[in-house]
C-alpha positions in Angstrom: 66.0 109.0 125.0 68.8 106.5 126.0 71.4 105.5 123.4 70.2 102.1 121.3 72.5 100.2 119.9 75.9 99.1 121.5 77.6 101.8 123.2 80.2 103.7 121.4 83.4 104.6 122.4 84.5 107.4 124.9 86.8 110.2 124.3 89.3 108.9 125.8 89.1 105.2 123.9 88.8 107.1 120.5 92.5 109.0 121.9 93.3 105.2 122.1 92.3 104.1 119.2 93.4 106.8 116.7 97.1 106.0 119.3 97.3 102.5 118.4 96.3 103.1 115.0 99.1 105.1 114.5 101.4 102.7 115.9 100.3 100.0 113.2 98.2 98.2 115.3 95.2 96.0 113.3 91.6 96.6 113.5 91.8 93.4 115.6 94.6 94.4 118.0 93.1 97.5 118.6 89.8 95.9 119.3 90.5 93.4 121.9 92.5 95.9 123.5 89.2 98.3 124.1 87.1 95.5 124.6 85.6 96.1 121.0 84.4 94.4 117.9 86.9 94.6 115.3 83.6 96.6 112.7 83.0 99.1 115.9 86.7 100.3 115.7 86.2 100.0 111.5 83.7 102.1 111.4 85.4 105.2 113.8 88.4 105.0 111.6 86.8 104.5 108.2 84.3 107.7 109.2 87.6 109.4 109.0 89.5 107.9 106.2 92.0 106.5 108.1 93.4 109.7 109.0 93.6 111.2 112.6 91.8 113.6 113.6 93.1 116.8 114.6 93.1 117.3 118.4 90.5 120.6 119.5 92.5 123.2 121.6 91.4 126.4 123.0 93.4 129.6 121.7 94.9 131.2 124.7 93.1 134.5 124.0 89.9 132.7 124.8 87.9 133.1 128.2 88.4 130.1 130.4 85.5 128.5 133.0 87.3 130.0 135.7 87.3 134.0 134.2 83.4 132.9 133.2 82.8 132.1 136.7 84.4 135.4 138.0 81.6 137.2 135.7 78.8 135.3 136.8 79.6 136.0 140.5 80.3 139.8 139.5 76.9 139.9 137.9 75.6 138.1 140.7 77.1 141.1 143.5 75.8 143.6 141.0 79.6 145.0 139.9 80.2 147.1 136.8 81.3 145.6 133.9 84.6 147.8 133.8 85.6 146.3 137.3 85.1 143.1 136.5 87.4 143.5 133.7 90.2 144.9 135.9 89.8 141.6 138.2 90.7 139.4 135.3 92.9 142.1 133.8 90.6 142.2 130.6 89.2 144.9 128.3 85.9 145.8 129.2 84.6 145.3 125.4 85.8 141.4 126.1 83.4 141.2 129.0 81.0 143.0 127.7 80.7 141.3 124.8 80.4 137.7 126.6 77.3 139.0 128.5 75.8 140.1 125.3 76.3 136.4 123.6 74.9 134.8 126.2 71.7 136.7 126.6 72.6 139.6 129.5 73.5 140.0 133.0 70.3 138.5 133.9 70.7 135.1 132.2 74.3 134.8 131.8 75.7 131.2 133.3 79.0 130.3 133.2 79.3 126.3 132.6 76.2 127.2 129.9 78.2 130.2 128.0 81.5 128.2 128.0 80.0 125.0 126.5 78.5 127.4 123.9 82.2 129.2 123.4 83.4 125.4 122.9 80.8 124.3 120.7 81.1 127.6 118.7 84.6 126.7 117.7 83.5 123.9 115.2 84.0 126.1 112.1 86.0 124.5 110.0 87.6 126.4 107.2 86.9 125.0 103.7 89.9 123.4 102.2 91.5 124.8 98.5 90.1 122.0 96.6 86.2 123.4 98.1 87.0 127.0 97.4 88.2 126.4 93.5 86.1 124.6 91.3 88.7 124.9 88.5 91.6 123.3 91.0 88.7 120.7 91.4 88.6 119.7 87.7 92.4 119.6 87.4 93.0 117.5 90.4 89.8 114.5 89.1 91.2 114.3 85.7 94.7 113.8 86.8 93.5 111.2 89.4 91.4 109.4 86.3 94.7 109.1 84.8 96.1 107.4 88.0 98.6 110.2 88.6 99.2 109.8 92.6 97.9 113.0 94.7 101.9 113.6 95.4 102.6 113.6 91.5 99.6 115.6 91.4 100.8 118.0 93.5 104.5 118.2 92.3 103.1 118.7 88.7 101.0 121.8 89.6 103.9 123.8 90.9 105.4 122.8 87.7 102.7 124.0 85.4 101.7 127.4 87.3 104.9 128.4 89.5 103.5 132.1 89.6 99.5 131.1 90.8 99.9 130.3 94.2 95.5 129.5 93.7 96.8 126.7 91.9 98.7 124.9 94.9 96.9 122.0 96.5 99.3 119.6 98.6 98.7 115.7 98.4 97.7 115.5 101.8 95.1 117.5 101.3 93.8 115.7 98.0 94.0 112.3 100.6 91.8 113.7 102.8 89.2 115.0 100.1 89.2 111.3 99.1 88.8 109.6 102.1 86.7 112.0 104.0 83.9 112.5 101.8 81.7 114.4 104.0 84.1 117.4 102.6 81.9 116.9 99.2 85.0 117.9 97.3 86.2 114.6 95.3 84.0 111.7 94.2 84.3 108.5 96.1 84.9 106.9 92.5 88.3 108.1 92.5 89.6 106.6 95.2 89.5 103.7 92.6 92.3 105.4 90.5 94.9 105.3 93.9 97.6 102.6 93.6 96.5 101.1 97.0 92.8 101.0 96.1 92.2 101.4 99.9 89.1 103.1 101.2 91.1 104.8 104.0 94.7 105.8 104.8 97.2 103.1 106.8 99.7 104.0 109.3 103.2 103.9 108.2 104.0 101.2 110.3 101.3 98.3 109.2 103.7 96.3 107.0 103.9 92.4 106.3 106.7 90.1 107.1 108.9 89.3 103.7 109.3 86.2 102.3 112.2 83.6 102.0 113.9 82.6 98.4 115.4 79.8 97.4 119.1 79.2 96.3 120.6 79.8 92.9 124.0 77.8 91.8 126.9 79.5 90.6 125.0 83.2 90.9 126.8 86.7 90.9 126.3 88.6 93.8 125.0 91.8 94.0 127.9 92.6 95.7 130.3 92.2 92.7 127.9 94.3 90.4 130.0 97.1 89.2 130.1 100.4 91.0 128.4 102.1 87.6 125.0 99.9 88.7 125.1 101.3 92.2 125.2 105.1 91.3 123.0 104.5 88.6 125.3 106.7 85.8 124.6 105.2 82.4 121.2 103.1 81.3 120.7 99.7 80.8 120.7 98.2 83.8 117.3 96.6 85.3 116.4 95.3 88.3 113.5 92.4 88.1 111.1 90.0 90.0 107.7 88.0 89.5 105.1 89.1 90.6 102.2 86.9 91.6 98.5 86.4 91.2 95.9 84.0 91.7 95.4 80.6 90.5 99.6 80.1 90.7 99.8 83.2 88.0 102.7 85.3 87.5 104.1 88.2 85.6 107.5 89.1 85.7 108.6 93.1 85.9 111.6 94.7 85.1 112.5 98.4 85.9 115.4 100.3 85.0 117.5 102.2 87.4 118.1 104.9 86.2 115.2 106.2 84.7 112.8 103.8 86.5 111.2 103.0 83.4 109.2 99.2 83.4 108.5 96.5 81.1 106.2 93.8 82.2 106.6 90.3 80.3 103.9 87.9 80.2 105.4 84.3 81.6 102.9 80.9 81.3 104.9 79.5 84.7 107.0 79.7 87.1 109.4 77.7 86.3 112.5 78.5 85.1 112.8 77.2 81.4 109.3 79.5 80.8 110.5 82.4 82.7 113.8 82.6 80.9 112.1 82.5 77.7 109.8 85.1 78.2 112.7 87.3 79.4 115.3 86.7 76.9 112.6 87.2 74.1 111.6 90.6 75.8 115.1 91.7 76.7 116.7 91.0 72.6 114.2 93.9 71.5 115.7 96.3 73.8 118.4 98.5 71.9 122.3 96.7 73.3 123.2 100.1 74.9 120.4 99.0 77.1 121.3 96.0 77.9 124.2 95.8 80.6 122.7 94.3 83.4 119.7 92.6 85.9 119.7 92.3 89.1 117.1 89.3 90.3 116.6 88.3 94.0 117.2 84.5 95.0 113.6 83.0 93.4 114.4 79.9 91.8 113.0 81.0 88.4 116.1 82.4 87.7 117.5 79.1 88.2 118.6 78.6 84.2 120.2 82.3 84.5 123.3 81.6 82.5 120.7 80.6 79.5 119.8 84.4 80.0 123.3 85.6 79.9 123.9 83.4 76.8 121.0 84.5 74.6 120.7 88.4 75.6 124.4 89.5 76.5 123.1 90.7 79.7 124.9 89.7 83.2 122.7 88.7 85.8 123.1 89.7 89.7 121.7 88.0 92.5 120.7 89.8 96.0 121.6 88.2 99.6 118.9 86.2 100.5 115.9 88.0 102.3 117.1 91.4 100.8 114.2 92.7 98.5 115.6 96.6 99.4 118.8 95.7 97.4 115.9 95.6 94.3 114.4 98.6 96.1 113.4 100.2 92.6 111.9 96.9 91.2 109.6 96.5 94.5 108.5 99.9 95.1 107.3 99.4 91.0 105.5 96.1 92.2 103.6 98.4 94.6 102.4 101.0 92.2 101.3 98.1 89.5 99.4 96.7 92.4 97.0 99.4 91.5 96.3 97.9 88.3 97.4 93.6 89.3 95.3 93.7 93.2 96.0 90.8 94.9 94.2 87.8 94.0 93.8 88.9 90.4 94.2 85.8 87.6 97.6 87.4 85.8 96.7 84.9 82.7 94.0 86.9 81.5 96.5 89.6 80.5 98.1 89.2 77.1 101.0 90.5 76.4 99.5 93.8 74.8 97.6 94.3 77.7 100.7 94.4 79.6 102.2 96.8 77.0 99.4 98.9 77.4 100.0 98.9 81.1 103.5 99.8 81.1 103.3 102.6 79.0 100.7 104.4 81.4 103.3 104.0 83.9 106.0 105.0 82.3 104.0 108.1 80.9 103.4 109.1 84.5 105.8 111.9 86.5 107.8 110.8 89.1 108.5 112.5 92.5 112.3 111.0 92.6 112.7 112.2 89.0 112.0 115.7 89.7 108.4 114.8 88.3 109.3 114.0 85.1 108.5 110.6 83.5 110.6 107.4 83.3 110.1 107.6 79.3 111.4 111.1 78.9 114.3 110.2 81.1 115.1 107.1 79.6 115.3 108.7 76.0 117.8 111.4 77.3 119.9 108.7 78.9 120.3 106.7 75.9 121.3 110.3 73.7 123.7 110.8 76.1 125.5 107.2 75.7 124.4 106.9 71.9 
């Protein structure tokens, strides 16, 4: 029966495609390039989570065509199986074996047994996460929690450091997620990921940042004291808005050291209500947490001396089009994406909701903190300066 449908692609447009994928390239990109619907390349990659499939090799040990061939025409001329072995300098239980498989000397084909060696290679092993239903259990009810599959992984070396059963690594919780025909995680989970995605991205695939506007009489970043940089005593924050539908915003602010956040509800962008909602938020913070913030060059911060004046806390300003001198505050933005996605109405959120929010976070273990959690390392840091 002839294939119905449109044509799919060939091996050597999926080598392509999983290439430019790789490289960042769009669904779009990749499809004009192969002459493609955008959904035809979707559907390869999304079959696959997103992540590339491993390329099939034969093991060196392994017959080729050619030694096949060799045995067919000894069959063929009638020679023993022990001197077709010496011709291709294998053991005679190698080539005697082959015939066996492939039905005898009086059958045996070459280009026939070597697509069946090929095809016989397709046995995948069952990952960890298949072979323990226990490692199973622990690995869904972290992800329910919306502990990332790296923190997941960091915390089980943590909790069993002498049960090597109890090791999963993150890429392989990714692909149990994203390649469901492994029948390992739920599909539903993929819900708790910060990214919400369906399938995995390249690297690469990023989006163009955006300009900022100018702020009068502002301290630059590069005047903050060298105690900021290194990030040696607590207390000092670095914040942003972040946005949502319907010209909604909520501002965020994350401490350096301990990378702990608190997310203040704000009724505008402009800059009388978004000083207001910060200086209300920051005077309930203890004063040994209160040294310092470092805001990029959004005009919201336009009243920041107003700040200065009614918390005690200096404000710093990045170059413009810098957001990795706030490279704490926009990482954070990235992981509450999972719970703000873009497009989401931000005024629906009270400010207990936002609470609520931030404490998950803050409860959750951190890679760069040795996978402990901004809340625990905050409370050492202020015992140490109390």
């Amino acid at each position: 029966m002839g294939q119905m449908g449109r044509p799919g692609l060939s091996a050597a447009q999926k080598a392509d495609l999983w290439q430019r994928w790789k490289q960042g390239q769009s669904l779009s990109e990749t499809g004009r390039a192969l002459g493609k619907h955008a959904g035809s390349i979707h559907g390869v990659v999304s079959s696959n989570g997103g992540l590339i499939p491993a390329g099939r090799r034969r093991s060196r040990l392994a017959l080729t065509l050619a030694e096949r061939e060799e045995i067919s025409r000894g069959m063929a001329a009638d020679r023993s199986i022990r001197h077709i072995a010496a011709t291709l300098a294998r053991a005679p239980s190698t080539v005697s074996r082959e015939i066996i498989r492939c039905g005898g000397a009086h059958t045996y084909r070459a280009a026939e047994a070597d697509a069946r060696a090929w095809a016989r290679t397709r046995r995948p092993k069952p990952c960890r996460l298949a072979a323990s239903p226990t490692l199973q259990r622990i690995v869904a009810s972290k992800l329910t929690l919306d502990w990332s599959p790296e923190q997941i992984a960091g915390w089980l070396k943590r909790a069993f450091p002498d049960q090597s059963a109890m090791r999963v690594s993150h890429e392989t919780i990714y692909r149990s997620l994203f390649i469901q025909a492994r029948g390992v995680l739920k599909k539903e989970l993929i819900g708790h990921l910060r990214s919400r995605r369906m399938m995995r991205r390249a690297q690469r695939a990023s989006t163009a940042g955006q300009p900022r506007g100018q702020i009068i009489d502002g301290i630059s970043i590069r005047d903050r004291p060298a105690e900021v940089e290194d990030r040696a005593i607590p207390g000092h924050w670095e914040g942003d808005l972040m946005a949502g539908s319907k010209n909604t915003h909520i501002a965020t602010l994350v401490e350096r050291q301990s990378r702990f956040t608190m997310l203040v509800k704000v009724p505008g962008k402009d800059t009388a209500s978004v000083v207001t909602a910060l200086s209300t938020q920051v005077r309930q913070l203890p004063s040994a947490l209160r040294r310092s913030i470092t805001w990029d060059r959004g005009m919201e911060l336009a009243q920041h001396k107003r700040l200065t004046i009614d918390t005690k806390v200096q404000v710093y300003f990045c170059d413009p089009q810098s957001p990795w001198q706030r490279g704490t505050n926009e990482n954070t933005n990235r992981l509450l994406r999972q719970y703000f996605p873009k497009g989401t109405d931000l005024s629906r959120y009270s400010q207990a909701d936002l609470n609520m929010i931030a404490l998950r976070l803050n409860q959750r273990p951190r890679k760069t903190l040795g996978f402990q959690t901004p809340a625990a390392i905050l409370k050492a840091g202020v015992a140490l300066t109390a």
